[in-house]
C-alpha positions as CSV (number, residue, x, y, z in Angstrom):
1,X,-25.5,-47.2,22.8
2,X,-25.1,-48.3,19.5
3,X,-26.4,-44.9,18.2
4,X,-23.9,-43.3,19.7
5,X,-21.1,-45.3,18.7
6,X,-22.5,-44.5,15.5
7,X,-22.2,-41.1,15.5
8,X,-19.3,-40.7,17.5
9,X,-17.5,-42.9,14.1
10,X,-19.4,-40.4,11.5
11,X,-17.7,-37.4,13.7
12,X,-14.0,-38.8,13.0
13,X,-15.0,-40.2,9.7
14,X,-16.5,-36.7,8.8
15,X,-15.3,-34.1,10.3
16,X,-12.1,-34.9,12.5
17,X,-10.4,-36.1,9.5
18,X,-7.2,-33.9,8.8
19,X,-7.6,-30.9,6.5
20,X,-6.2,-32.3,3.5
21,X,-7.6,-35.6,4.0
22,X,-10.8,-33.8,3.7
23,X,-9.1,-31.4,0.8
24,X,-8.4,-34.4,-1.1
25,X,-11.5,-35.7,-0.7
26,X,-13.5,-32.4,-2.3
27,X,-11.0,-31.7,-4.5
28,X,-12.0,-35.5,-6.2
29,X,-14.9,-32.5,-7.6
30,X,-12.4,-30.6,-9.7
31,X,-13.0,-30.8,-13.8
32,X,-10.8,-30.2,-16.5
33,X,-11.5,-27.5,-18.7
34,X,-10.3,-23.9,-20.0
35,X,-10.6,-20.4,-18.8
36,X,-9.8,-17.1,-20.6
37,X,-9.7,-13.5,-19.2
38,X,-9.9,-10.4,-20.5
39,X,-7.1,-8.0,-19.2
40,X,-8.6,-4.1,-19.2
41,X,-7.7,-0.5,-18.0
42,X,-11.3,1.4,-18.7
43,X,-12.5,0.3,-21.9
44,X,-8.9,-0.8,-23.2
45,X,-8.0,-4.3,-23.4
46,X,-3.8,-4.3,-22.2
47,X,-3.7,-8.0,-22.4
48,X,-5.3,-11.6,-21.8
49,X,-4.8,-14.9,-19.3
50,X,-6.1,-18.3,-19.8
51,X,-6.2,-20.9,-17.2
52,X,-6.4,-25.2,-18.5
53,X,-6.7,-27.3,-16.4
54,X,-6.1,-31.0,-16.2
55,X,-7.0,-33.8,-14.1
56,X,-4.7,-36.6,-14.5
57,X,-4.5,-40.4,-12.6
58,X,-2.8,-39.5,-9.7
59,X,-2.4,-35.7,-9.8
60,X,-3.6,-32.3,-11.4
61,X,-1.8,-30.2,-13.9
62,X,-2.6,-26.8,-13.9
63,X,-1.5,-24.2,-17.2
64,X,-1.8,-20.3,-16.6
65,X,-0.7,-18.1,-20.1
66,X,-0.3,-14.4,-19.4
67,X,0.3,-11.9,-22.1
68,X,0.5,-7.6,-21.2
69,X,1.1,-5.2,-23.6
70,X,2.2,-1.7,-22.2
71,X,2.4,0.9,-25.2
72,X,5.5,3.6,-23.9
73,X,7.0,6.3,-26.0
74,X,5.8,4.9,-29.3
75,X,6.8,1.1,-28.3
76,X,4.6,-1.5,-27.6
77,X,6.4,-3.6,-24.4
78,X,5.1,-7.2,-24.4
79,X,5.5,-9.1,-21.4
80,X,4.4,-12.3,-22.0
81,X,4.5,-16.0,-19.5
82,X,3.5,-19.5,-19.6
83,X,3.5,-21.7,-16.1
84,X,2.5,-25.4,-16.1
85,X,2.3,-26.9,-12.2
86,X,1.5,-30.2,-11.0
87,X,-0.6,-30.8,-7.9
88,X,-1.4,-33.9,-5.7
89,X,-5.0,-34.6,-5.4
90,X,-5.0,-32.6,-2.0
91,X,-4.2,-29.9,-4.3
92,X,-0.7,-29.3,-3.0
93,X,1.6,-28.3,-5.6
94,X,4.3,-30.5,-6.5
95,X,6.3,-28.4,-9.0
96,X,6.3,-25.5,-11.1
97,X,8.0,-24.8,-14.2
98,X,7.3,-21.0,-16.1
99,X,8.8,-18.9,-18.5
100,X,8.8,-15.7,-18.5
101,X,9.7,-12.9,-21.8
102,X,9.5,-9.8,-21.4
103,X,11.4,-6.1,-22.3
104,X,12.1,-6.2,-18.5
105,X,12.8,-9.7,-17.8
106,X,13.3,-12.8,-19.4
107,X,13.9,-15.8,-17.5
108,X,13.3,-19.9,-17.0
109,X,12.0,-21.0,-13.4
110,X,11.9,-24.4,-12.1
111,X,10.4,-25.1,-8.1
112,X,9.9,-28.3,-6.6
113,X,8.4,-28.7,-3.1
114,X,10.0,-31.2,-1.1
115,X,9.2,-34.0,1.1
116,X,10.5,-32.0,3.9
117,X,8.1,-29.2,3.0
118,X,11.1,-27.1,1.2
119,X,10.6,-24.9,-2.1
120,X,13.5,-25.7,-3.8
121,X,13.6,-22.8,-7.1
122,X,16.0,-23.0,-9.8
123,X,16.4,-19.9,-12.1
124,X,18.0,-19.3,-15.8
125,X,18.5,-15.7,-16.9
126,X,20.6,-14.1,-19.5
127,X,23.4,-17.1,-19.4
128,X,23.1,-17.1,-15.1
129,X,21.4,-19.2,-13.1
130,X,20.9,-20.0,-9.3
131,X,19.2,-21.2,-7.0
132,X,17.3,-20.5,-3.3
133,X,15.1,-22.2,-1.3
134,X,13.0,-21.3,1.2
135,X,9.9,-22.6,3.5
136,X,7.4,-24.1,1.4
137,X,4.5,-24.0,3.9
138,X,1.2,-23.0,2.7
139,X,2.7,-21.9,-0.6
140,X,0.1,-21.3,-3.5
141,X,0.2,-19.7,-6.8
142,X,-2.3,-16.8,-8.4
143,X,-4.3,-19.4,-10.1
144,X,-4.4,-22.1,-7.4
145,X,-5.9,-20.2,-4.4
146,X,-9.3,-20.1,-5.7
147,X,-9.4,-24.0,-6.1
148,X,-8.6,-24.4,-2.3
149,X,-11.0,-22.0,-1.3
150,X,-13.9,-23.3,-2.9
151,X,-13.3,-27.3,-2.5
152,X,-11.9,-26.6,1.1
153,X,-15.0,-25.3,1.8
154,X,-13.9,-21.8,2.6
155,X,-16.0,-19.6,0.4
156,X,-18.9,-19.1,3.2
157,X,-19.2,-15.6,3.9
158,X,-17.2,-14.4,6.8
159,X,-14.6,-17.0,6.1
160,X,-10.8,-15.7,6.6
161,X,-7.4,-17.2,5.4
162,X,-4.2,-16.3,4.6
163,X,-1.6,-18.1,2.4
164,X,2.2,-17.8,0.3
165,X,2.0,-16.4,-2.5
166,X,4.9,-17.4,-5.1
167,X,4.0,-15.5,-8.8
168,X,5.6,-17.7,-10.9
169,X,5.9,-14.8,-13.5
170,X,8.0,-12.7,-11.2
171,X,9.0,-14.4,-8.8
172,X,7.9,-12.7,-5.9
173,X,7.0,-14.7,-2.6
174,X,4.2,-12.7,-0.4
175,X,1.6,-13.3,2.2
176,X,-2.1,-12.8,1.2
177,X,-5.1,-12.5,3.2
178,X,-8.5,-13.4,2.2
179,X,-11.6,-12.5,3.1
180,X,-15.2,-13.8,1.6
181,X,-17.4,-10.9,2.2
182,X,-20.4,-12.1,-0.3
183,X,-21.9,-13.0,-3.4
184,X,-23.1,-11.7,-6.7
185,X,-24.5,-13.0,-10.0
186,X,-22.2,-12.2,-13.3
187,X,-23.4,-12.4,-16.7
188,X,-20.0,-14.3,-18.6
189,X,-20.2,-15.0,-22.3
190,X,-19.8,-18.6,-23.6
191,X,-19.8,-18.5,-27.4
192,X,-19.1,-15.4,-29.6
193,X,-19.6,-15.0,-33.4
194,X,-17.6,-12.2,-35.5
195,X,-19.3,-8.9,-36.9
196,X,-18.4,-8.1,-40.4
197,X,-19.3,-4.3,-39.6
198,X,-17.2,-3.9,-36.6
199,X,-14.5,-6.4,-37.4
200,X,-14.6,-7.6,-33.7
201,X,-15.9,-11.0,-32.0
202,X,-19.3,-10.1,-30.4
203,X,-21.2,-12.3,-27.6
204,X,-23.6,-14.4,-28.8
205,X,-24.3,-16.5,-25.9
206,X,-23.6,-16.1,-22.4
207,X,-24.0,-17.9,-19.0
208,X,-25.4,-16.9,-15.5
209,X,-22.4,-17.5,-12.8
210,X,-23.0,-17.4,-9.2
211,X,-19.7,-16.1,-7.6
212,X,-18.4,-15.6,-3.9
213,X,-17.1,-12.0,-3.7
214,X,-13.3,-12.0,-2.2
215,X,-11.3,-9.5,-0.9
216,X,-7.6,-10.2,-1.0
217,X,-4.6,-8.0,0.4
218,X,-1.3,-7.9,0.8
219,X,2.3,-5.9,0.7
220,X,3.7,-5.3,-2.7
221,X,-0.2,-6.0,-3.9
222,X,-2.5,-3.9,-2.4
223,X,-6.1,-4.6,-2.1
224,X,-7.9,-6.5,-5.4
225,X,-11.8,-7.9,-5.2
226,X,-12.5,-11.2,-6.2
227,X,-15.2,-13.2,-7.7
228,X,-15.1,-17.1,-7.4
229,X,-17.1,-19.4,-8.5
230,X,-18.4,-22.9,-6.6
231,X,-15.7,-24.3,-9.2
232,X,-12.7,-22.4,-7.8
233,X,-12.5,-20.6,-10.8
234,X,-12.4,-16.5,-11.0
235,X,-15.1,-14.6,-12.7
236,X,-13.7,-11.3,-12.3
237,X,-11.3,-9.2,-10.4
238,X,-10.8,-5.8,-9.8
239,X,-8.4,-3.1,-8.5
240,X,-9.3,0.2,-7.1
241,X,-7.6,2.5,-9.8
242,X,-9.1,0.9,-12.4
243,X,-7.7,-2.3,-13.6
244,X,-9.9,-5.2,-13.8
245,X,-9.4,-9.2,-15.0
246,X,-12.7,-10.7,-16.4
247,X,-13.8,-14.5,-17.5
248,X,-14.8,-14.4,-21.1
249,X,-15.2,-16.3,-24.5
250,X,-11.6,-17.7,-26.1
251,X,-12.7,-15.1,-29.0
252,X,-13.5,-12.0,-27.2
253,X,-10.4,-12.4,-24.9
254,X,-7.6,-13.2,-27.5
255,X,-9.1,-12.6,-31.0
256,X,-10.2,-9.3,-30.6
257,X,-7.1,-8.5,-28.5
258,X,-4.9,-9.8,-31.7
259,X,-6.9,-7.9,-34.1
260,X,-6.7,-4.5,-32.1
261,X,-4.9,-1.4,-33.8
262,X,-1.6,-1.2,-32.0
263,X,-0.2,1.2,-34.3
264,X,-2.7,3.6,-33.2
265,X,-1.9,3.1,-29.3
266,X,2.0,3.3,-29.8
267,X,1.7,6.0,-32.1
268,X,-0.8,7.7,-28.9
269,X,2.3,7.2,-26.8
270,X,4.7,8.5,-28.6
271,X,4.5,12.1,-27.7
272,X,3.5,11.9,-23.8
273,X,2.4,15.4,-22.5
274,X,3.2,16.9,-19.3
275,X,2.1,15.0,-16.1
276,X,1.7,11.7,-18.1
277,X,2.3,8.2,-16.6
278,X,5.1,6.5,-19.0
279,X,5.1,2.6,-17.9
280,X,8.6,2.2,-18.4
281,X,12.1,3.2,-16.4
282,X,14.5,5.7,-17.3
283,X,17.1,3.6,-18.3
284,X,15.0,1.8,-20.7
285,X,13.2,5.0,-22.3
286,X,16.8,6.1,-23.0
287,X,16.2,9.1,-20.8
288,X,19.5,10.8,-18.5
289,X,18.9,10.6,-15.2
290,X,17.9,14.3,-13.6
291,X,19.4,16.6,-11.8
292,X,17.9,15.9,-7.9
293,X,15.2,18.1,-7.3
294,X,16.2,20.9,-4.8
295,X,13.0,21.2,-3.3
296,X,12.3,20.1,0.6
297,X,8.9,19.7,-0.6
298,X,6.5,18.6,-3.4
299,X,2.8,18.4,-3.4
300,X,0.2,16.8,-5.6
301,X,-3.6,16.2,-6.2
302,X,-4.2,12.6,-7.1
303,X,-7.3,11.4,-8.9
304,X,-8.3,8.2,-10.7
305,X,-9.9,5.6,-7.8
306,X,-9.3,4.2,-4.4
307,X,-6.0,5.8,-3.6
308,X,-6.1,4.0,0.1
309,X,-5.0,1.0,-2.1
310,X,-1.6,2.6,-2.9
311,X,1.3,2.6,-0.3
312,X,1.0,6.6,0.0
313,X,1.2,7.1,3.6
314,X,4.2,6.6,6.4
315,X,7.4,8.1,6.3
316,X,8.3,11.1,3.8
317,X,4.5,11.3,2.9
318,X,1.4,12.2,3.6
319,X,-2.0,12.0,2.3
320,X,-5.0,14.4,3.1
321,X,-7.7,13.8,0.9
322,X,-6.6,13.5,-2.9
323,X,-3.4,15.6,-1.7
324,X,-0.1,13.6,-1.5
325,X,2.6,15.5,0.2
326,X,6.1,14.5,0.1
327,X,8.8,16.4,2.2
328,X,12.7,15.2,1.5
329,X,14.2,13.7,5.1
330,X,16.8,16.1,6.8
331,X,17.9,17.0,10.6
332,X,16.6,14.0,13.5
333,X,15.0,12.5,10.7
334,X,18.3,11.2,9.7
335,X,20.0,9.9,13.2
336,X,18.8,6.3,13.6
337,X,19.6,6.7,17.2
338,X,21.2,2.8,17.3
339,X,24.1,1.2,16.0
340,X,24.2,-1.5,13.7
341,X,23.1,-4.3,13.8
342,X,19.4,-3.6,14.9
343,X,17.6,-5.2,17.9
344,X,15.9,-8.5,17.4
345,X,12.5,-5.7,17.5
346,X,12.8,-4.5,13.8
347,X,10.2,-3.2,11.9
348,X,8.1,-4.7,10.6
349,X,8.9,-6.1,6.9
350,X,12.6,-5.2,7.3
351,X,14.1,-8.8,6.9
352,X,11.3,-10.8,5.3
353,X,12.9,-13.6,3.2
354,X,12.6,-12.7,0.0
355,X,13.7,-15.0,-3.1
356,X,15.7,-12.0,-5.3
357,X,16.9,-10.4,-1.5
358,X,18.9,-12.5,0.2
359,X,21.4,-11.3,3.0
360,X,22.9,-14.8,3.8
361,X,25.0,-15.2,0.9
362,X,28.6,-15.0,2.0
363,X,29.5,-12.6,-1.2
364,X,26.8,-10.3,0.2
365,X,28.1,-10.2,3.4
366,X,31.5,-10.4,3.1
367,X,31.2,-7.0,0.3
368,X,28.7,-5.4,2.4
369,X,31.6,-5.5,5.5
370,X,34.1,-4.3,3.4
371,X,31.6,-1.1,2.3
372,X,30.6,-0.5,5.9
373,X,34.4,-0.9,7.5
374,X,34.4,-0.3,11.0
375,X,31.2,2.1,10.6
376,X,27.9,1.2,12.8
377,X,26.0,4.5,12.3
378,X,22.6,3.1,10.3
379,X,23.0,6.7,8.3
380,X,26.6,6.3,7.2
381,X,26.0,2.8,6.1
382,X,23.3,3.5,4.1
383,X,24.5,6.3,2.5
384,X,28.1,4.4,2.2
385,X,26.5,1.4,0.2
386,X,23.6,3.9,-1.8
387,X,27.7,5.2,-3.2
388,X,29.0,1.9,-3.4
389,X,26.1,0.4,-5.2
390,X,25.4,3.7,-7.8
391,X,29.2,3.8,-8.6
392,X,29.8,0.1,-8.6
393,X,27.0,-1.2,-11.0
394,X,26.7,-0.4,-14.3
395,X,23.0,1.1,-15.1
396,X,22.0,-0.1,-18.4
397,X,18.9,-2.1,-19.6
398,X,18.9,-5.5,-19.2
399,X,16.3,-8.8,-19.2
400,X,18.1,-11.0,-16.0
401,X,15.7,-11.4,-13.0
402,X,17.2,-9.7,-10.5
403,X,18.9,-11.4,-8.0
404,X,21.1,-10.1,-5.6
405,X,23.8,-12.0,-5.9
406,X,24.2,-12.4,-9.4
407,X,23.4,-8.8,-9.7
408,X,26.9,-8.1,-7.5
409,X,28.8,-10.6,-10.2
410,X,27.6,-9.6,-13.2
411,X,28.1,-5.5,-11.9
412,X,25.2,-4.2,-14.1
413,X,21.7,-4.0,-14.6
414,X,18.7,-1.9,-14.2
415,X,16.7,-0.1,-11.7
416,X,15.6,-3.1,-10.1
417,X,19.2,-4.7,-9.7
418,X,20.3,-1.7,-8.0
419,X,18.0,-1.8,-5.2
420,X,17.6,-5.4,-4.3
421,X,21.1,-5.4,-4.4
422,X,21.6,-2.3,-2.1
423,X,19.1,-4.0,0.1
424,X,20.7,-7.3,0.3
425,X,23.9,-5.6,1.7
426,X,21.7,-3.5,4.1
427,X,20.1,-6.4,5.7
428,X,23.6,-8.4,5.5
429,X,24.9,-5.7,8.1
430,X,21.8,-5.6,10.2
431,X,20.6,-2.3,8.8
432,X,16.6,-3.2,8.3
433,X,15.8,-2.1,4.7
434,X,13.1,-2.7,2.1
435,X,12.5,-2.3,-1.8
436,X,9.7,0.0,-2.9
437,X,8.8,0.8,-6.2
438,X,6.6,4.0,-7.7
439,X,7.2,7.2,-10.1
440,X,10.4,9.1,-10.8
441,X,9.2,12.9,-11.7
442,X,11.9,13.5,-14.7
443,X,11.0,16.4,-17.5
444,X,7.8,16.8,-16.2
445,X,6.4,13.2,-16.8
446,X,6.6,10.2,-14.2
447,X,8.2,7.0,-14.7
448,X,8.3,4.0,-13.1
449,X,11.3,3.9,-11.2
450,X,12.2,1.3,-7.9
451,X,14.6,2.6,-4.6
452,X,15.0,1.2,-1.9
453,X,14.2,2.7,2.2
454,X,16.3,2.2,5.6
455,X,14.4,2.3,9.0
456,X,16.2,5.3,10.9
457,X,13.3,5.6,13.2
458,X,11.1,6.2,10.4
459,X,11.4,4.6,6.8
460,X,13.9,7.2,5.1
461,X,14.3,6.7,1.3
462,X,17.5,5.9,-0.7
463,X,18.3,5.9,-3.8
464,X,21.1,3.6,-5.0
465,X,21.0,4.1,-8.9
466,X,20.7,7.5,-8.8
467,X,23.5,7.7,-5.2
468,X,20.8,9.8,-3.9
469,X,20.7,9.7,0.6
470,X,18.0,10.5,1.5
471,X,16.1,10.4,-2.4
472,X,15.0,13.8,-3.5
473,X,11.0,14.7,-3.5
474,X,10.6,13.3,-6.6
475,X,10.6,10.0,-5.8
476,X,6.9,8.9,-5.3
477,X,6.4,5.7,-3.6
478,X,3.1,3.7,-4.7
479,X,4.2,0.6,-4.0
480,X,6.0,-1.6,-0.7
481,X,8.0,-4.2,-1.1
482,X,7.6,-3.6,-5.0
483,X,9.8,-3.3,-7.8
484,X,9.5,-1.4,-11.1
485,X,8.1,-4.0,-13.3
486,X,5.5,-3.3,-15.7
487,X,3.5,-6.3,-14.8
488,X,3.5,-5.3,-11.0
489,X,3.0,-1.2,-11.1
490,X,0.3,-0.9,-14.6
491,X,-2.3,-2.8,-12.2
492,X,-1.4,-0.7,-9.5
493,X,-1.3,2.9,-11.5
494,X,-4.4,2.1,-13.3
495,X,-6.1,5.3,-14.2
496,X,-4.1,7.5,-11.7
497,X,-3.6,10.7,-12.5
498,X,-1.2,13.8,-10.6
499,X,-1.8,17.5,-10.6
500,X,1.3,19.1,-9.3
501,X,0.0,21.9,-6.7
């Protein structure tokens, strides 16, 4: 019996141990060292992303750099981050700190999980700051996934998961599934010397990577393919409509994007021709909003990659093949058929905690009551705060993150502002609303441009900068649970193009 014994104490010792107990005990495995990325649309380098990391006594600290450059109307628009986390040796982060500086947003971020399992965050913006907290269960960031996949032993094919995601660059908080569906074998240069003829850093040694292939998905996200190595670190990564994120030499990531012509791309952009994508708002392309589009219907053939990975379908549209149709709400479509506030069995999505969104504050209650009055039709309300918010806030360019609350002190900001603002007071009042960000057709060119949609039955859009109830046909939503950030929609746009039929 002494066998058995045995084996029944290499069972608990092995394999009944608790998850992180085991984590921790993997995760021993991690080395310090340096990772760079190459950010790409096509053949065009946008941008790079490093990743250090560094294993201390007791802990792990972890550095991700991020720098994106957009060229719009003959501007280049840098958006630029640096994050430094610490982790326990059961990979569990401890604290983040991150700053972010950008044309859209510039701000200072501090997050703490606490012993209770609470993410405590702590935001500086523009002379404001706050804070929120929220459940800190399971949260990860971008960079950190991949390292408890691969020493928690999840990277076998087949293997499922699904974790928090808090982007410490723009401070969205999401759900992401994961799914290891196989493996491949990458080519990934090591060393790289510098050609006199081309004036560029070329290869000149490379390694042989083997890499479980990832799928990840998720609201606000869409769908991405990953590569990870045994390591937990990425290899590559790739969106449907082009974008990609690949492992490469320090001098092929960063040299060659610092030596690049950027006269030449913002002089390219400076002229856009009818149809073209301009990755910037209104507001801060200095154009006047448009006259609504009068139109109950507008129809377009997409082109450019996967457009399943977009949020194209449910509500106002409608996608057959590379055809998007978008018909403006009107009649039953705008009677919600309940009074406010909704039944405990909202849609899905409609009251997800959200860190910029949040309808407990008592300022975002008590001034969503006062909008609302005595009213309980889901229509009136919406269309009552969509007037409230478009006439109340200032719309002017601005760099503070936008929170709800400060957004209704400080009475100004951008696209953005408006609609987590005008969904803050929705959800204070019961009405279930979202934010979702896309394309604004104005002059004939699309901008990126973020509204917000209230559940009448159906998700009907609203637009509160432009005081628009239901928003015009123009108004093309790419994105759930999105905003209008450059560093969120480029990924997503990628190479998409529109045909207006």
């Amino acid at each position: 019996m002494a066998w058995a014994a045995a084996l029944f104490w290499l069972i608990q010792r092995y394999y009944l141990r608790p998850s992180s107990a085991r984590l921790a005990n993997a995760a021993l495995g991690v080395s310090p060292g340096a990772q760079f990325y190459r950010l790409s649309l096509g053949a065009q380098q946008l941008g790079y992303a490093s990743t250090t990391v560094d294993t201390l006594g007791d802990s792990i600290r972890v550095v991700d750099v991020l720098v994106l450059d957009l060229p719009a109307l003959g501007r280049l628009g840098r958006t630029s981050g640096r994050s430094v986390t610490t982790l326990d040796r059961a990979l569990r982060v401890l604290q983040v700190t991150s700053e972010t500086d950008g044309a859209a947003e510039r701000f200072t971020a501090h997050a703490t999980i606490t012993a209770d399992n609470v993410l405590r965050l702590g935001v500086g913006s523009v002379g404001d700051s706050t804070t929120a907290q929220v459940s800190g269960d399971r949260v990860e960031l971008p960079s950190l996934w991949p390292l408890r996949l691969a020493f928690g032993g999840r990277l076998r094919r087949g293997r499922e998961s699904t974790t928090r995601m808090l982007d410490p660059f723009t401070l969205q908080l999401r759900d992401r599934a994961f799914h290891v569906t196989g493996d491949s074998t990458f080519i990934v240069p090591d060393s790289a010397d510098f050609d006199s003829t081309t004036m560029a850093w070329v290869p000149v040694r490379s390694d042989t990577v083997h890499a479980s292939r990832i799928e990840s998905s998720g609201p606000g996200e869409g769908r991405v393919t990953w590569w990870v190595d045994p390591q937990g670190r990425v290899v590559r990564g790739e969106m449907p409509m082009g974008f990609t994120i690949e492992r490469t030499a320090f001098e092929l990531a960063y040299e060659n994007f610092r030596r690049r012509d950027t006269l030449r791309l913002m002089r390219a952009s400076a002229a856009p021709g009818p149809g073209t994508i301009v990755p910037t708002t209104l507001l801060a392309a200095g154009v006047q909003p448009v006259q609504p589009i009068q139109d109950a219907t507008l129809r377009l053939r997409l082109g450019g990659g996967a457009l399943d990975a977009l949020d194209l379908v449910g509500g106002r549209q409608r996608l057959d093949g590379d055809t998007l149709t978008v018909r403006r709400e009107s009649g039953p479509q705008l009677v919600g058929g309940y009074s406010l506030p909704h039944a405990d069995s909202t849609p899905r999505g409609a009251f997800d905690s959200d860190l910029l969104i949040t309808g407990a504050d008592r300022r975002i209650i008590r001034q969503a009551h006062l909008v609302a009055g005595v009213e309980r039709d889901p229509a009136q309300v919406a269309a009552a705060l969509s007037r409230w918010v478009s006439r109340t806030i200032r719309p002017e360019p601005t760099t503070a993150v936008p929170i709800a609350p400060d957004v209704l002190v400080r009475r100004s900001g951008d696209v953005n502002a408006h609609t987590v603002l005008f969904v803050a007071l929705a959800r204070a009042l019961g009405l279930p609303a979202r934010p979702v960000a896309g394309l604004l057709l104005a002059n004939g060119r699309y901008y990126y441009h973020a509204w917000a949609e209230v559940y009448l039955g159906d998700w009907v859009a609203v637009d509160p900068t432009l005081d628009q109830f239901p928003a015009d046909v123009a108004h093309l939503r790419l994105v759930v649970d999105g905003l209008a950030r450059p560093t969120e929609l480029a990924p997503r746009v990628g190479r998409l193009t529109l045909d207006t039929l």
